[in-house]
C-alpha positions, 0 to 999 in steps of 0.5 A: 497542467492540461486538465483531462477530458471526461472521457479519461476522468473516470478511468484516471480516478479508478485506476488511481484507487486500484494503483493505492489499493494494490500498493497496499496489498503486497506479500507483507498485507498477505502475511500480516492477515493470515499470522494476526487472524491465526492469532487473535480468531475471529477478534481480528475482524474489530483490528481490521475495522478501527484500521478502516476508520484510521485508513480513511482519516488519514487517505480523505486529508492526504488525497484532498489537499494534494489534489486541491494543490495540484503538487505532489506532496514534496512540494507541498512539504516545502511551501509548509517549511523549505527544506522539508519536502526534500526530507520527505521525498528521501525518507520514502524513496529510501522506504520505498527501494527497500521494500521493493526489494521485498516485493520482487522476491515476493513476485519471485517467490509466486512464480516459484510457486505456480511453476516451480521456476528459481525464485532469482529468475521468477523475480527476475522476470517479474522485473521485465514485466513491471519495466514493461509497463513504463517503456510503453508511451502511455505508460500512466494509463497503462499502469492503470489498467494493469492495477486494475486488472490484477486487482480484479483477479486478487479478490476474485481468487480470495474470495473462492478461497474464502468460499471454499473455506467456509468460516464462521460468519456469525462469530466473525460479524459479533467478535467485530463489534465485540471482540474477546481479544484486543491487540493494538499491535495488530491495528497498528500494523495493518494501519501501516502496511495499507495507508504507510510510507509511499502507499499514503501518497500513491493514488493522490500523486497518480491524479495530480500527474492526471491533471485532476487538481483543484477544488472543483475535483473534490467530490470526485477525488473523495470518492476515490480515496474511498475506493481505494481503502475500500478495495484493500479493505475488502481484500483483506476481510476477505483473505481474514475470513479465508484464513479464519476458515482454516484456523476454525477447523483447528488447522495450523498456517506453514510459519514459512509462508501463512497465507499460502498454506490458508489456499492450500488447506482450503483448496487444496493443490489446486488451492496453493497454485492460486497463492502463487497467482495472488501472491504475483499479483500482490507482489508485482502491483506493489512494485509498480506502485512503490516505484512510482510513487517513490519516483513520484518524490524524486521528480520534485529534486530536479528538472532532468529526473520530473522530464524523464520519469519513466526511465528513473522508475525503470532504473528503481525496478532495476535497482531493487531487483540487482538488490535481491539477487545479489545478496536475498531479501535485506532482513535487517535493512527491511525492519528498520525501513519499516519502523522508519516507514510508519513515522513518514505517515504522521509526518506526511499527514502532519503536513498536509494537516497543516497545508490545508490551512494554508491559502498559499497552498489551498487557496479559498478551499476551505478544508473540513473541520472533522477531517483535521482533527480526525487527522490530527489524533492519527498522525498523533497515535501513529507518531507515538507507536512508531516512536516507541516501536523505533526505540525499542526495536532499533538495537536489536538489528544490530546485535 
């Protein structure tokens, strides 16, 4: 693998933070926000920051130890136990084309919303400008510059929203560090929906393609994690304190589209128009990204899918748009998909946990002893929680 010049080093490293970030920020982070904020008030601010801490644990192994490597994390899962990165790379391409269904209907739905167009065609296009991007030669850094861009304009928008709203500060500030109400379902959830299934491996796989693996880019691919959960953290305190100015005045949020009705109350008409664009942005970002990293897996299981990546992420998006129109957004498949994707973070960070002291995989890196063990209780909590939420939500779907 060709290590990149300096001058793309920087461009590589921001937009693999930005491809993590808006990964992470789809419709499911929108909504999430705005129904746990209406919720649990100005309490939700202490959610958001343990899931920062539990965010970080987690990102900080994972990026390190694939750079480190230089393999994606399907490879790394085999030199741990052979056969596993193959279970891997199933668990989140399965994951991963699910929830893409749910991603196109949600870039759908802000064209509906902003132009009034069926939701089938406005996902439809959607689909045409995401494949866009990876009929383009340089289709690496064009998915760069395009997360970046749309990540810009997501927190340029919410933060007038939240102006606009004008919550609490002084509650919100001490409820963080001193909450009336604790929920840990909300952190769990949101734990989920920022660092969960392909979005853990998002950024990481992105520098491994850009060729900045080794030891010698450790400070560099630090830095980058802590980017990326910086921007989705940033998104989302913005959007909790849109929505907490809302919920303030005694505003009740739409139950059939949350956040878009924090935009409206703040705003407005003018208000539920720029949901729509956030809702795009969101929404069209996490498809790239879920295609991406999803593919990302897919390359490992033969040579013929790793030479002509492009055109397998084109055939997901493709796949997960037919998926939509065909038959609406799979409530049922998307539930169970989503108790599955909060066990692939335990069992991805487990591995990588365990690659890192591995000198076949790491080499003479030698992996911080406070990262394992801050890893180690996540994968732990996290594997417990998705158990449980799989054991008691599994017989539901099927009644």
């Amino acid at each position: 693998m060709t290590p990149p010049q300096k001058s793309t080093l920087r461009g590589a490293l921001i937009g693999a933070a930005f491809l993590m970030a808006t990964s992470a920020i789809g419709p499911g982070f929108l909504t999430q926000t705005a129904v746990f904020t209406e919720r649990l008030g100005p309490s939700f601010g202490f959610a958001i920051l343990v899931s920062i801490v539990i965010d970080l644990a987690a990102q900080l192994n994972i990026w390190r130890v694939i750079s480190v490597s230089g393999r994606r994390a399907g490879a790394v899962a085999d030199a741990v136990l052979p056969g596993l990165g193959t279970v891997l790379a199933a668990l989140v391409a399965l994951g991963g084309l699910a929830f893409n269904v749910g991603n196109v209907a949600g870039a759908g739905l802000g064209i509906n919303v902003v132009t009034g167009a069926p939701v089938w065609l406005g996902a439809v296009i959607s689909a045409a400008v995401a494949i866009g991007l990876f009929v383009i030669k340089e289709a690496g850094r064009a998915m760069d510059r395009f997360s970046i861009a749309l990540g810009f304009v997501l927190v340029a928008l919410t933060a007038y929203v939240a102006i606009a709203s004008a919550p609490p500060l002084g509650e919100a500030a001490l409820r963080t560090v001193a909450p009336v109400t604790l929920d840990i379902v909300s952190i769990l959830t949101i734990v989920g929906g920022t660092v969960g299934g392909y979005i853990t491996f998002a950024g990481a796989h992105r520098l491994v393609d850009a060729g900045i693996a080794g030891p010698s880019h450790v400070p560099e691919v630090t830095r980058s994690a802590i980017t990326a959960i910086g921007v989705a953290s940033f998104m989302r305190v913005v959007l909790f304190l849109a929505a907490l100015g809302v919920v303030s005045q005694g505003l009740k949020l739409d139950p059939a589209n949350p956040s878009a009705s924090v935009f409206r109350h703040a705003s407005g008409e003018l208000g539920y128009r720029l949901a729509g664009i956030v809702m795009w942005s969101a929404a069209i970002t996490s498809v790239v990204g879920a295609a991406y990293t999803s593919v990302s897996f897919l390359r490992g299981l033969h040579r013929t899918l790793d030479a002509h990546w492009p055109r397998v992420v084109i055939a997901f998006i493709a796949l997960s748009t037919i998926i939509y129109v065909m038959i609406g957004q799979p409530v049922k498949v998307l539930l169970l998909v989503g108790a599955l994707n909060g066990l692939i973070l335990p069992v991805g960070l487990g591995t990588m946990l365990i690659a890192a002291h591995r000198r076949a995989v790491v080499g003479d890196y030698r992996h911080p002893r406070a990262l394992t063990v801050l890893g180690a209780l996540v994968a732990i909590v996290m594997a417990a929680a998705s158990s449980y939420w799989l054991w008691r939500d599994l017989p539901k779907l099927f009644r």
